[in-house]
Backbone bond lengths (Angstrom), bond angles and torsions (degrees), N, CA, C in turn:
res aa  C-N    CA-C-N  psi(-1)  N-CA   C-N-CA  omega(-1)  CA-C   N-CA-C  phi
1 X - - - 1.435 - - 1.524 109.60 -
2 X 1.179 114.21 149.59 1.829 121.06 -174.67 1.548 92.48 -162.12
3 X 1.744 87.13 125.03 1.557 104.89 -174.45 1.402 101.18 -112.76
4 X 1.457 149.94 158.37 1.032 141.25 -113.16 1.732 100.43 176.97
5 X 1.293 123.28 72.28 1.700 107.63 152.18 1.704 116.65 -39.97
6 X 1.606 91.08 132.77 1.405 103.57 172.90 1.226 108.98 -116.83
7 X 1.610 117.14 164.84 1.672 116.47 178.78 1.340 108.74 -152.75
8 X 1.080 140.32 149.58 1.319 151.07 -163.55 1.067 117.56 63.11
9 X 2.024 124.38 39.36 1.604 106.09 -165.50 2.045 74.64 -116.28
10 X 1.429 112.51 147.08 1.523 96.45 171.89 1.777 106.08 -142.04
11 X 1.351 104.94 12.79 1.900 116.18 168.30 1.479 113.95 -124.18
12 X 1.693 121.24 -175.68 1.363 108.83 150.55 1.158 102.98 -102.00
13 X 1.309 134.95 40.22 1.721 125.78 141.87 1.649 98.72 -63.85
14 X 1.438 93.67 -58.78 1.715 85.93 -159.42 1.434 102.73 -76.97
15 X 0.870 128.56 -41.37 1.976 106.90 156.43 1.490 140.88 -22.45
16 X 1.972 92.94 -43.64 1.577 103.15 153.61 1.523 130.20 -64.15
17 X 1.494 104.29 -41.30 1.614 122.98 -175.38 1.848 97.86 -59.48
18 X 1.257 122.28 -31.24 1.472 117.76 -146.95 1.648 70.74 -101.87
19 X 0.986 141.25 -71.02 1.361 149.74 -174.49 1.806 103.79 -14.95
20 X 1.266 87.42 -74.67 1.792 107.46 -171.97 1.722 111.98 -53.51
21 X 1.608 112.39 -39.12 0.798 113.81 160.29 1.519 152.88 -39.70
22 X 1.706 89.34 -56.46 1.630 116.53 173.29 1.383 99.39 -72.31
23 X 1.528 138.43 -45.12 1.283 131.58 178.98 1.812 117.95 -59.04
24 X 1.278 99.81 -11.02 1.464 98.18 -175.54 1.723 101.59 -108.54
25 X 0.904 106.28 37.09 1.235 116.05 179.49 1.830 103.28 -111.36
26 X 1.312 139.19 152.70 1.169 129.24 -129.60 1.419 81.62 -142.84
27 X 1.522 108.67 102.21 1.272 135.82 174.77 1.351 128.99 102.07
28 X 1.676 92.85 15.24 1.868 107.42 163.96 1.375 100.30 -74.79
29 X 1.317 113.12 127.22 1.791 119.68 148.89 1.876 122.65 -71.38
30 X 1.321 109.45 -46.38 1.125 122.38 -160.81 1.520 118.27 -157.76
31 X 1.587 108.10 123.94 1.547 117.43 -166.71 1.147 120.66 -110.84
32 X 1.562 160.90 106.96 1.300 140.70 150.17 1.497 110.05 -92.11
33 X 1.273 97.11 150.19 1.296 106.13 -170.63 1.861 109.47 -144.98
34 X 1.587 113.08 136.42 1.598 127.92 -165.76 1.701 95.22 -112.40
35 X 1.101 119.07 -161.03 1.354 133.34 167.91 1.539 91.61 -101.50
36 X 1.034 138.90 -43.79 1.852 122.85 172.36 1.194 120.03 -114.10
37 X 1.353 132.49 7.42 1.307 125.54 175.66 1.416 107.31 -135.53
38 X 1.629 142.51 149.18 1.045 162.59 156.30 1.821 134.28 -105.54
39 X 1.090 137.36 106.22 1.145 136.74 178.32 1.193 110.54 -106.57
40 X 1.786 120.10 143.49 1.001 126.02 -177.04 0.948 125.24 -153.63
41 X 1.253 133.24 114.43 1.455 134.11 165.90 1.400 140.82 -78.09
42 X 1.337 129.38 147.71 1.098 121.22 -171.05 1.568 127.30 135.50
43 X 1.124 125.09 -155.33 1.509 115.64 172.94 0.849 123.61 -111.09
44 X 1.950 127.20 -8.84 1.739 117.12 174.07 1.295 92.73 -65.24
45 X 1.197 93.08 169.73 1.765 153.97 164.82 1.811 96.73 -65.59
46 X 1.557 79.80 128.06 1.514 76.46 161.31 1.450 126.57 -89.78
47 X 1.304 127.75 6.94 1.134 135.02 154.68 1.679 113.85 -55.11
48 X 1.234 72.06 -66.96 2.071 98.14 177.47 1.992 94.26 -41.37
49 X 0.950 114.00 -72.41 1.849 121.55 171.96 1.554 104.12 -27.26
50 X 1.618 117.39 -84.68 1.787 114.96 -159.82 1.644 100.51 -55.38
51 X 1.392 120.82 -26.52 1.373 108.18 -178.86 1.328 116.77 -54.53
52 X 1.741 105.83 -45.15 1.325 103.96 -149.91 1.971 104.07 -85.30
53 X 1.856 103.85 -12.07 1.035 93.34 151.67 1.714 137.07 -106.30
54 X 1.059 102.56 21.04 1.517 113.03 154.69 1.787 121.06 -90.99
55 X 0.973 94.06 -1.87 1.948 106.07 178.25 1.418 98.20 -110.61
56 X 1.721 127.04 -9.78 1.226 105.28 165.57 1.858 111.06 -101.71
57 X 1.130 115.38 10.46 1.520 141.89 159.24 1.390 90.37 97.77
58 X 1.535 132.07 62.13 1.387 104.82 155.58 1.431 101.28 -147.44
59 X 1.346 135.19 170.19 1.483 124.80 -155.58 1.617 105.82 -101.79
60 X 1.349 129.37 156.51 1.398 137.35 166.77 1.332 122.04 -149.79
61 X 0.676 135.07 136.81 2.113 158.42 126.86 0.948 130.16 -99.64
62 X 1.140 126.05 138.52 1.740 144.30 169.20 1.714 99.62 -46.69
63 X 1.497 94.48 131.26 1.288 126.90 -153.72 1.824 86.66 -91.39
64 X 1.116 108.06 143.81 1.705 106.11 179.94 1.618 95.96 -153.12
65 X 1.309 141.95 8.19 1.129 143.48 -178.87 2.072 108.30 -139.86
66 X 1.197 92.77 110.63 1.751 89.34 171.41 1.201 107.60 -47.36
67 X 1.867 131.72 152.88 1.366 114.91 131.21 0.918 135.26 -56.69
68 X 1.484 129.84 -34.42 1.674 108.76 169.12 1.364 98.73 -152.24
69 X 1.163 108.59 145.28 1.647 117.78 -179.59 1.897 117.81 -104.40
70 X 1.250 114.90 126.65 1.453 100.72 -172.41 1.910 108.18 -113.31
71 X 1.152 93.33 164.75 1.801 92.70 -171.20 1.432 91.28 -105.75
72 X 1.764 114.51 148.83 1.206 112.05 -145.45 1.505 91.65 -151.43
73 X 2.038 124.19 146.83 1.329 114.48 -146.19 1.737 65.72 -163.69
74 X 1.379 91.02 134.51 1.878 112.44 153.81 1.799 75.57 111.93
75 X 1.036 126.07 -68.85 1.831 101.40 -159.72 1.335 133.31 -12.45
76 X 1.237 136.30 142.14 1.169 126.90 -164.66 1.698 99.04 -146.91
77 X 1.319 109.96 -25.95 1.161 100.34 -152.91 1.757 102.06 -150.20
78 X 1.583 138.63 151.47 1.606 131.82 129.92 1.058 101.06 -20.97
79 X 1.658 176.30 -55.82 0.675 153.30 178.41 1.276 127.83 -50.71
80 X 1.492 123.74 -61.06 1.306 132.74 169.61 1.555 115.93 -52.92
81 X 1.319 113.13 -47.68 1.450 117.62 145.48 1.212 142.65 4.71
82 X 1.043 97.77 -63.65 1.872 125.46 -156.67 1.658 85.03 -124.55
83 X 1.427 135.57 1.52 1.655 124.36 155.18 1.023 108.10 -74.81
84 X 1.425 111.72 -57.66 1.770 124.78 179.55 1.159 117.39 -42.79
85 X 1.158 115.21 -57.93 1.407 125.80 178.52 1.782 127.23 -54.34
86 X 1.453 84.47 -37.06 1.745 92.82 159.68 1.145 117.38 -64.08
87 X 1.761 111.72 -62.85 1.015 132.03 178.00 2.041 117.66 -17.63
88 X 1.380 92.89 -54.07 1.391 116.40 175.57 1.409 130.22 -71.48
89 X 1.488 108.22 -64.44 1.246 114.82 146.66 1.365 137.20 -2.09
90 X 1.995 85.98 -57.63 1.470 108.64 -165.87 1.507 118.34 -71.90
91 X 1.039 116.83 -2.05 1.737 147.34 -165.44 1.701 103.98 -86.51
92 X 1.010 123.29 129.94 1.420 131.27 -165.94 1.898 106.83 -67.74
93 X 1.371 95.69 -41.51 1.536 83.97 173.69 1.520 114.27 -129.20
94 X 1.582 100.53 55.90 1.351 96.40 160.54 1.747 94.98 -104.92
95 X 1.649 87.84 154.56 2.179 68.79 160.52 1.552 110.93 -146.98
96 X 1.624 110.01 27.81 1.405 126.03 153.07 1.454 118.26 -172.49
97 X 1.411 112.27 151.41 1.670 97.42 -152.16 2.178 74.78 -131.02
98 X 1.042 131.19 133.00 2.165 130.41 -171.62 1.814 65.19 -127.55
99 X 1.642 107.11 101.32 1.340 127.23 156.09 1.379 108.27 -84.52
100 X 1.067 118.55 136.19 1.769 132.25 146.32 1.728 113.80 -125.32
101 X 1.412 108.68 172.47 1.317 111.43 166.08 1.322 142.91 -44.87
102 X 1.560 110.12 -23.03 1.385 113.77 -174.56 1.299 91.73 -151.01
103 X 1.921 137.55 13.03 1.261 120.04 154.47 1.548 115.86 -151.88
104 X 1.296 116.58 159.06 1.448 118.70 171.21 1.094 99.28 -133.18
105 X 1.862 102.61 145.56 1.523 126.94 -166.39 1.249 84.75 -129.56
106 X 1.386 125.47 112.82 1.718 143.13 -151.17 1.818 90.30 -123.52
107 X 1.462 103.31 130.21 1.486 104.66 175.05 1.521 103.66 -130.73
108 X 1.631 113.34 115.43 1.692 120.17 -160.84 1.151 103.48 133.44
109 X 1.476 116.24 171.79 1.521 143.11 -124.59 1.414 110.60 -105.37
110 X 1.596 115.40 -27.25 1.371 144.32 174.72 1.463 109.12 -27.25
111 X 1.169 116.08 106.62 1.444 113.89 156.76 1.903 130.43 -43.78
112 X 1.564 113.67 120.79 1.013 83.98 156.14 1.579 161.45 36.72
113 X 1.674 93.32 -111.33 1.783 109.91 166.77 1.601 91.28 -68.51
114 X 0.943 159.12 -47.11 1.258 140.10 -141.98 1.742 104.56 -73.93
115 X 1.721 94.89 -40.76 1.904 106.01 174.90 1.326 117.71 -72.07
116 X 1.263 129.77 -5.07 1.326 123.68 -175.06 1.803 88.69 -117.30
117 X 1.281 132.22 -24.51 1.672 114.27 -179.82 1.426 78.39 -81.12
118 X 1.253 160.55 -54.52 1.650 134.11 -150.87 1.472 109.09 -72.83
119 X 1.389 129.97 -19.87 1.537 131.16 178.82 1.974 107.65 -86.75
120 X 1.763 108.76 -30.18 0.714 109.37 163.95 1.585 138.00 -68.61
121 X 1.333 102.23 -33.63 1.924 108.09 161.95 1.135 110.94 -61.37
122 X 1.631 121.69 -22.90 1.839 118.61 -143.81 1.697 77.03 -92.37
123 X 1.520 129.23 4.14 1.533 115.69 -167.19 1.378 127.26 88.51
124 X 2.021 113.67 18.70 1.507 97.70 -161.55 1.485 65.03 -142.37
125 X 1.613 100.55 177.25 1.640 150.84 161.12 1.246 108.47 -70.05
126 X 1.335 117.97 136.08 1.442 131.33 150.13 1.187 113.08 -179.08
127 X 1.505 101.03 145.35 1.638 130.28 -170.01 1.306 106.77 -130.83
């Protein structure tokens, strides 16, 4: 997997454009895509990736900083874990949620309140 800050995308046209792009890239399995963040699976290169979204005119680098990280209370278990993480996931513009027991490092567009009501349905805490 290679997650990907994006910059200059400001609709979901260009969400589509970056989308279509990365999929035409030759040995992606699977794409989500935010207005600043990108995840991707598969076997390109992430070289092979910022090109193909710099040829659809918008800028990228490998993402090394979450957008926002939340502090996190009730986990107990891989199970609860891997709720949250759905939980998050499950959110239209998240497009990777690096769960642990007491934190998530959320990569996507998601407000805030929006990340703490999806951990909060999943049955947990977060601030």
């Amino acid at each position: 997997m290679i997650l990907l800050k994006l910059a200059d995308l400001s609709c979901q046209h260009c969400v589509k454009s970056v989308t279509n792009a990365l999929n035409s890239v030759a040995g992606v399995q699977q794409v989500k895509v935010s207005l600043h963040y990108a995840k991707v699976e598969g076997e390109a290169s992430a070289e092979q990736l910022i090109q193909a979204v710099q040829q659809a005119g918008y800028q990228a680098e490998i993402a090394t900083e979450p957008s926002q990280t939340l502090s996190l209370s009730g986990l107990n278990c891989q199970h609860c874990i891997n709720s949250v993480r759905n939980a998050l996931e499950n959110l239209t513009d998240v497009v990777y949620a690096d769960v642990e027991k007491t934190a998530a490092k959320v990569y996507g567009d998601a407000s805030t309140e929006a990340l703490i009501q999806a951990v909060e349905q999943a049955g947990f805490s977060a601030k």
